[in-house]
C-alpha positions as CSV (number, residue, x, y, z in Angstrom):
1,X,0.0,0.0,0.0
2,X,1.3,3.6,-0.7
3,X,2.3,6.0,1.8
4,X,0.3,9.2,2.3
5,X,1.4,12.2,4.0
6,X,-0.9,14.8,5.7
7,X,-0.4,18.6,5.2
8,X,-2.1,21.5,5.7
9,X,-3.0,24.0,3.1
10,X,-1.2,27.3,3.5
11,X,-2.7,30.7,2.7
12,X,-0.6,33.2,0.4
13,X,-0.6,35.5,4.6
14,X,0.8,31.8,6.1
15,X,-2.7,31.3,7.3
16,X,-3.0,27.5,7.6
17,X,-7.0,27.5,8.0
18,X,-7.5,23.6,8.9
19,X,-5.0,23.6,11.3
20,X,-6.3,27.2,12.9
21,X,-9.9,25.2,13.3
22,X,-8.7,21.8,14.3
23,X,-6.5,24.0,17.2
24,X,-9.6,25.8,18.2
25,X,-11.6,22.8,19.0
26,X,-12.7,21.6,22.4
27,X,-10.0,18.6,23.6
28,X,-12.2,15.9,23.1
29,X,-13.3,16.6,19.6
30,X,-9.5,17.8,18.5
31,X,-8.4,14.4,19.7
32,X,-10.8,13.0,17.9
33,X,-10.4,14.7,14.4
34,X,-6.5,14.3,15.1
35,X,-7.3,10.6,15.7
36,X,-8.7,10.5,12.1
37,X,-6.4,12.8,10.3
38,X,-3.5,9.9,11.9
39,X,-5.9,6.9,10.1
40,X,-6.5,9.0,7.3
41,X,-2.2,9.2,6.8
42,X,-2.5,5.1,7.2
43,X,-5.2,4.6,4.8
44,X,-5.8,7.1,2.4
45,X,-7.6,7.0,-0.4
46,X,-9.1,3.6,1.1
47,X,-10.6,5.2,3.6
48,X,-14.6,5.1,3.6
49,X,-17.9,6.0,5.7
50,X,-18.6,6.7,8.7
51,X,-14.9,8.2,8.5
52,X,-14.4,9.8,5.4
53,X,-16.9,10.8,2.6
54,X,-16.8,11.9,-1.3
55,X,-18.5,15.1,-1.2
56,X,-17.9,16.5,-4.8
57,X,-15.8,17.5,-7.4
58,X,-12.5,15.6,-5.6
59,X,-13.3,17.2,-2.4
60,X,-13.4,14.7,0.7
61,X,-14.4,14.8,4.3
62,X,-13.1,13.2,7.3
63,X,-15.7,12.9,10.2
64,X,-15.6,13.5,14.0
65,X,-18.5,12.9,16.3
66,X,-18.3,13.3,20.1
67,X,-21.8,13.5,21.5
68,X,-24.4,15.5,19.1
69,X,-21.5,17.6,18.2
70,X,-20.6,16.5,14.4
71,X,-17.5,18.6,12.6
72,X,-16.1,17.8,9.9
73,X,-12.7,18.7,8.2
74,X,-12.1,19.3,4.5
75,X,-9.4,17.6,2.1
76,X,-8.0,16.5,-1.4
77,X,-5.2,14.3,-2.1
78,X,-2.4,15.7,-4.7
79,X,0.0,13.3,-6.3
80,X,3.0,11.2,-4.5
81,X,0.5,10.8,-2.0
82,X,-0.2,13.9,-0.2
83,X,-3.3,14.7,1.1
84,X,-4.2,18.3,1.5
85,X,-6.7,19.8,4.4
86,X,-8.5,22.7,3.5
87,X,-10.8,23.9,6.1
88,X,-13.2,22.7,9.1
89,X,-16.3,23.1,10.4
90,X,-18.8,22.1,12.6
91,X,-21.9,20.7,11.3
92,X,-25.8,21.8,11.9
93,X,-27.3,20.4,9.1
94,X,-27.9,17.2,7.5
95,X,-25.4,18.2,4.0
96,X,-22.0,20.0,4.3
97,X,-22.6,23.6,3.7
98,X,-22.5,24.5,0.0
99,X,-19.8,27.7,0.8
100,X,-17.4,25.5,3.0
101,X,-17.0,23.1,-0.3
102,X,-16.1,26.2,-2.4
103,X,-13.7,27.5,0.2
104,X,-12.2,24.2,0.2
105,X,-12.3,24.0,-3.8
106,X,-10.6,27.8,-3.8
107,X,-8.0,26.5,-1.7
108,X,-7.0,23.9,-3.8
109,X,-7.0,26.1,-6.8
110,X,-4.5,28.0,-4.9
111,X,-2.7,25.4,-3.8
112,X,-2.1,23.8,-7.3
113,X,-1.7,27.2,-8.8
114,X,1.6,27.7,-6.4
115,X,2.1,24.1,-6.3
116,X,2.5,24.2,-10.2
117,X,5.8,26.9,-9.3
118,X,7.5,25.2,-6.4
């Protein structure tokens, strides 16, 4: 099985908005989402529901649940098997929010836009 690697998407400003959300989250729930980002590295693109979902256009979701409090962080994988988290949030409604999947889709515009100089 391939190896993947886990990074965060970095803003033009250094911003690293996954990362800034996963920090902000209550213990439990950071431990749990950091839990997942660790079995994410391990399985990658094998990984399915309940952990990680398809949501559109590329754009995946990995899933953390501690009581009635859902979040969910954003993410894309990019070649040599590097997988890319956008943003977070925390979810109040049955689908993801139609704006957090364009942020995410914006940042990996950016991303490959920049990646394409490195």
């Amino acid at each position: 099985m391939d190896k993947f690697e886990v990074e965060f998407y970095t803003k033009i400003n250094g911003e690293k908005p996954a990362k800034e959300f996963i920090l902000g989250l209550d213990m439990k729930m950071r431990a749990k989402i950091l839990g997942m980002v660790k079995i994410l590295e391990e399985k990658g693109n094998q990984l399915r529901e309940p952990y990680s979902k398809h949501l559109e256009d590329g754009i995946f979701e990995i899933r953390g649940k501690v009581g009635t409090d859902i979040t969910r962080v954003l993410y894309f994988f990019y070649y040599g098997g590097r997988i890319v988290l956008t943003n977070g949030f925390v979810k109040k409604t049955q689908k993801a929010p139609k704006q957090e999947i364009e942020l995410a889709k914006m940042y990996r515009k950016d991303f490959l836009r920049r990646a394409d100089y490195e």
